[in-house]
DSSP file (Angstrom, degrees, kcal/mol; ACC not computed):
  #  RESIDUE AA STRUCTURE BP1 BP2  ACC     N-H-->O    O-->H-N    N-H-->O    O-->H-N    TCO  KAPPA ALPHA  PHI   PSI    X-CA   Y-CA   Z-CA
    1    1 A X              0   0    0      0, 0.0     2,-0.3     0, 0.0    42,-0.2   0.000 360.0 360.0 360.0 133.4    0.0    0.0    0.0
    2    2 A X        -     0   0    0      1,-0.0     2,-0.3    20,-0.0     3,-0.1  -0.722 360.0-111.2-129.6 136.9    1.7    3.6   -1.4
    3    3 A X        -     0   0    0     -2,-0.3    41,-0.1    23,-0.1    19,-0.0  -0.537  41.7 -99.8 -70.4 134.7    0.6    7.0    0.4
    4    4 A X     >  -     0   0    0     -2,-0.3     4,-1.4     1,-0.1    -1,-0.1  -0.275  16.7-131.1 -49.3 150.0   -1.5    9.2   -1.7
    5    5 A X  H  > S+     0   0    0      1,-0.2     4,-1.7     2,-0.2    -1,-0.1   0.735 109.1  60.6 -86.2  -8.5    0.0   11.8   -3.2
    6    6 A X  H  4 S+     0   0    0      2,-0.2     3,-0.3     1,-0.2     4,-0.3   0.929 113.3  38.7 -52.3 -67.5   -2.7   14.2   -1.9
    7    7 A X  H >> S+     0   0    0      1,-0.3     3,-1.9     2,-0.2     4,-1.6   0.845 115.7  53.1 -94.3 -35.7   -1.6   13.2    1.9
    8    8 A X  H 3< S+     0   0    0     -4,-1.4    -1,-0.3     1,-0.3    12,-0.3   0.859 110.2  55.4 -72.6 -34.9    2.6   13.1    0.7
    9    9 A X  T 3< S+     0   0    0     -4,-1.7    -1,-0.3    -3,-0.3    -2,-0.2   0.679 116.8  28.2 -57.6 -32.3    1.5   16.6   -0.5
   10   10 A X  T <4 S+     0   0    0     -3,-1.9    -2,-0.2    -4,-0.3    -1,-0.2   0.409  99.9 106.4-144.2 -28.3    0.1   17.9    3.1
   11   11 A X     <  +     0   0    0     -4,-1.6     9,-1.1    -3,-0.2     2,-0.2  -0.489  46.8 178.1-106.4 120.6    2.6   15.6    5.2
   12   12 A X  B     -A   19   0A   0     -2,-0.2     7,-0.2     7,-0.2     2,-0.1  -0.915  40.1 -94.1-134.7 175.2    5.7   17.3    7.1
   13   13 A X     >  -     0   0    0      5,-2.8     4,-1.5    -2,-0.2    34,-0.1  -0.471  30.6-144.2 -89.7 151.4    8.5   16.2    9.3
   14   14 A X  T  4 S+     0   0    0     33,-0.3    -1,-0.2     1,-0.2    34,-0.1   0.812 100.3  49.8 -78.1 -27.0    7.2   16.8   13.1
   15   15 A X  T  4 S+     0   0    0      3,-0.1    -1,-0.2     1,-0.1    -2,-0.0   0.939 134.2   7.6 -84.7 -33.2   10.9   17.8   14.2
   16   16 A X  T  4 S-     0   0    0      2,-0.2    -2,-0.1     3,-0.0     3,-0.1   0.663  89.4-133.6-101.2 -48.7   11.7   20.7   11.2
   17   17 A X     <  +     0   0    0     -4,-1.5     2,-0.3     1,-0.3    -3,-0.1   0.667  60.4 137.5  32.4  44.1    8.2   20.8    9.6
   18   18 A X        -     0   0    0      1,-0.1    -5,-2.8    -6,-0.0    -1,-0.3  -0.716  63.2 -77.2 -82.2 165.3    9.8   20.6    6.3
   19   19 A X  B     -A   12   0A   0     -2,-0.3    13,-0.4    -7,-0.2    14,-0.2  -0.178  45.2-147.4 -43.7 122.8    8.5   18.3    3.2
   20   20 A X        -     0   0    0     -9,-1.1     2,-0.3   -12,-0.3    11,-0.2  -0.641   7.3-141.0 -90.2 168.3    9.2   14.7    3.5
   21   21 A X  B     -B   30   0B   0      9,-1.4     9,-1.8    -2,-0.2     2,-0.2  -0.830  13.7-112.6-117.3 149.0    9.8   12.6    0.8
   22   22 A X        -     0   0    0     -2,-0.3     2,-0.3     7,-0.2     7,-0.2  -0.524  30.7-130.1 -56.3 139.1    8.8    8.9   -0.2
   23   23 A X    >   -     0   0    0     -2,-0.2     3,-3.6     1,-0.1     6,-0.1  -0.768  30.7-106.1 -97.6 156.4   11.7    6.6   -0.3
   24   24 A X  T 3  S+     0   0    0     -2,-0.3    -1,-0.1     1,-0.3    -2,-0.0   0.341 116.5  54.1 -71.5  19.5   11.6    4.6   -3.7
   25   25 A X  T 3  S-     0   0    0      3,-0.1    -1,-0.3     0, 0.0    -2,-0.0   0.293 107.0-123.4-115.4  17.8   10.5    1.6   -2.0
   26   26 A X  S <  S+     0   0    0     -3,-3.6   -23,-0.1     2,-0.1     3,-0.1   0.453  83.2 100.9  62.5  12.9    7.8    2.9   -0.5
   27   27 A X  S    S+     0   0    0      1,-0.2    13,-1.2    12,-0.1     2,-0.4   0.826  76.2  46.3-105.9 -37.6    8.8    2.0    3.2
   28   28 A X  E     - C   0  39B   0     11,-0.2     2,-0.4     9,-0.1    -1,-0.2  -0.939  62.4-140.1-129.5 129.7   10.1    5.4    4.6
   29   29 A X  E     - C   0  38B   0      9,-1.7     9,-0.7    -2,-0.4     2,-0.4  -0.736  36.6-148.4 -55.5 110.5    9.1    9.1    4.7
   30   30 A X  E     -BC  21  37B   0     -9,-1.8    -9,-1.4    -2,-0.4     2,-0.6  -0.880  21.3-165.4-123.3 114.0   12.3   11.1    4.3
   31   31 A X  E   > - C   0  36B   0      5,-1.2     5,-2.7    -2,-0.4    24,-0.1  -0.915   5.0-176.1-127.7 139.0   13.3   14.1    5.5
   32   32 A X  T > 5S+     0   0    0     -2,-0.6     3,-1.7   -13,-0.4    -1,-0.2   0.962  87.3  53.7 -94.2 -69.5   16.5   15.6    3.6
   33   33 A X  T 3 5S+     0   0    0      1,-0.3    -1,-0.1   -14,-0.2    -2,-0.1   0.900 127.4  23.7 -57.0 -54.7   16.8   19.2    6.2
   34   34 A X  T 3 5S-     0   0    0    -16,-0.1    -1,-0.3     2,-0.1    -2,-0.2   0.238 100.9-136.6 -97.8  20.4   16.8   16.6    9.9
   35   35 A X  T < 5 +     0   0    0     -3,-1.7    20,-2.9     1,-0.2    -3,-0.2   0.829  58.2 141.6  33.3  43.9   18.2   13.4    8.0
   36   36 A X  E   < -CD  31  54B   0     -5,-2.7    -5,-1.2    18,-0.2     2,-0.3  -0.611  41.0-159.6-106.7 178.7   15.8   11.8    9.8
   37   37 A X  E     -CD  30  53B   0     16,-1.6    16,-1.0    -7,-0.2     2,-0.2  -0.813  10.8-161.3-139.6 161.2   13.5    8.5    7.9
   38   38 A X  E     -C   29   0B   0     -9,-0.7    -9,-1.7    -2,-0.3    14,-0.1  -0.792  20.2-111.5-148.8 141.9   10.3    7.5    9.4
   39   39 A X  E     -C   28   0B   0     12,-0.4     7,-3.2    -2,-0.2     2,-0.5   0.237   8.5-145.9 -82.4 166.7    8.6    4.3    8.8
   40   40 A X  E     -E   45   0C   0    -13,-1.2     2,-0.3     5,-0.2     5,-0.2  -0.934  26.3-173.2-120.4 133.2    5.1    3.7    6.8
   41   41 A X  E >  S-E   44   0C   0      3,-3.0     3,-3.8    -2,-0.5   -14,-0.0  -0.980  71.6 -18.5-149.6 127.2    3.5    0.5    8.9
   42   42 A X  T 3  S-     0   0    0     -2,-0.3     3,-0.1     1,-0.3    -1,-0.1   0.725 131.3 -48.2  18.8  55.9    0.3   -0.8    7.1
   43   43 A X  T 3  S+     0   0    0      1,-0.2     2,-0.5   -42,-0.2    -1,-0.3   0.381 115.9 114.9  83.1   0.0   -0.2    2.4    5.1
   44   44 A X  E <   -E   41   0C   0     -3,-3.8    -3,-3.0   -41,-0.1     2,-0.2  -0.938  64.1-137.7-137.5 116.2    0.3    4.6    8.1
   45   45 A X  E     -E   40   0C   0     -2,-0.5     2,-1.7    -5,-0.2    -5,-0.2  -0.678  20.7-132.2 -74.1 129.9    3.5    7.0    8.1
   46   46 A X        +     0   0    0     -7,-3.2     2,-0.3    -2,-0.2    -1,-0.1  -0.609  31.0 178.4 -64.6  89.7    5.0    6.8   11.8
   47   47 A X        +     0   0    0     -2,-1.7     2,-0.4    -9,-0.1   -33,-0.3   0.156  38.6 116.5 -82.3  29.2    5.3   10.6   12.2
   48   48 A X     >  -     0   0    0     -2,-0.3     4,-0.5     1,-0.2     3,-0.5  -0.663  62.5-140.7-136.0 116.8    6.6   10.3   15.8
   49   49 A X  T >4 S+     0   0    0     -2,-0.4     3,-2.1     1,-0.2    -1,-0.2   0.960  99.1  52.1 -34.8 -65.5   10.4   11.6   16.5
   50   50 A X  T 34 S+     0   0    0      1,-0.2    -1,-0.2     0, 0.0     0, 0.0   0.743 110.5  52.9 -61.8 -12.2   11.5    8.7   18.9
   51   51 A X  T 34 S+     0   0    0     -3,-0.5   -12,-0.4     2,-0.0    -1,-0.2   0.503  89.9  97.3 -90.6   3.4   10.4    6.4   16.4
   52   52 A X    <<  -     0   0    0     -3,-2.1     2,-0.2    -4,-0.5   -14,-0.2  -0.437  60.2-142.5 -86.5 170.8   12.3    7.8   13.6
   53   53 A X  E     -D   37   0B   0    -16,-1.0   -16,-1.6    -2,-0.1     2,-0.4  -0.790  26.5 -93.7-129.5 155.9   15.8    6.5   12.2
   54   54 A X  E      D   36   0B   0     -2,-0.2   -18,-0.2   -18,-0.2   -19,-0.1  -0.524 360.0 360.0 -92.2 132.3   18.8    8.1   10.8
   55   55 A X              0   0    0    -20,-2.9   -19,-0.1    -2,-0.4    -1,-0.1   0.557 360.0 360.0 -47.1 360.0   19.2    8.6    7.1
């Protein structure tokens, strides 16, 4: 399951609130300015700092 682009449109990082990105496999929401990743779990991006991973 792939995020709308409508929601990828609207969707920003909770630590920066810049644009995330998709990763080309569809697993992580990527944000480029805090090099942070946070994970997509059954269609639903984990937007939660302590749950995020390092780029």
């Amino acid at each position: 399951m792939t995020i709308k682009k409508e929601l990828l449109e609207i969707l920003a990082c909770p630590k920066c609130k810049k644009s995330v990105e998709l990763s080309d496999d569809d697993m992580w929401l990527a944000c480029q300015e805090c090099s942070l990743k946070y994970k997509i779990k059954d269609g639903i991006p984990v937007m939660l700092i302590d749950e995020a991973s390092p780029l």
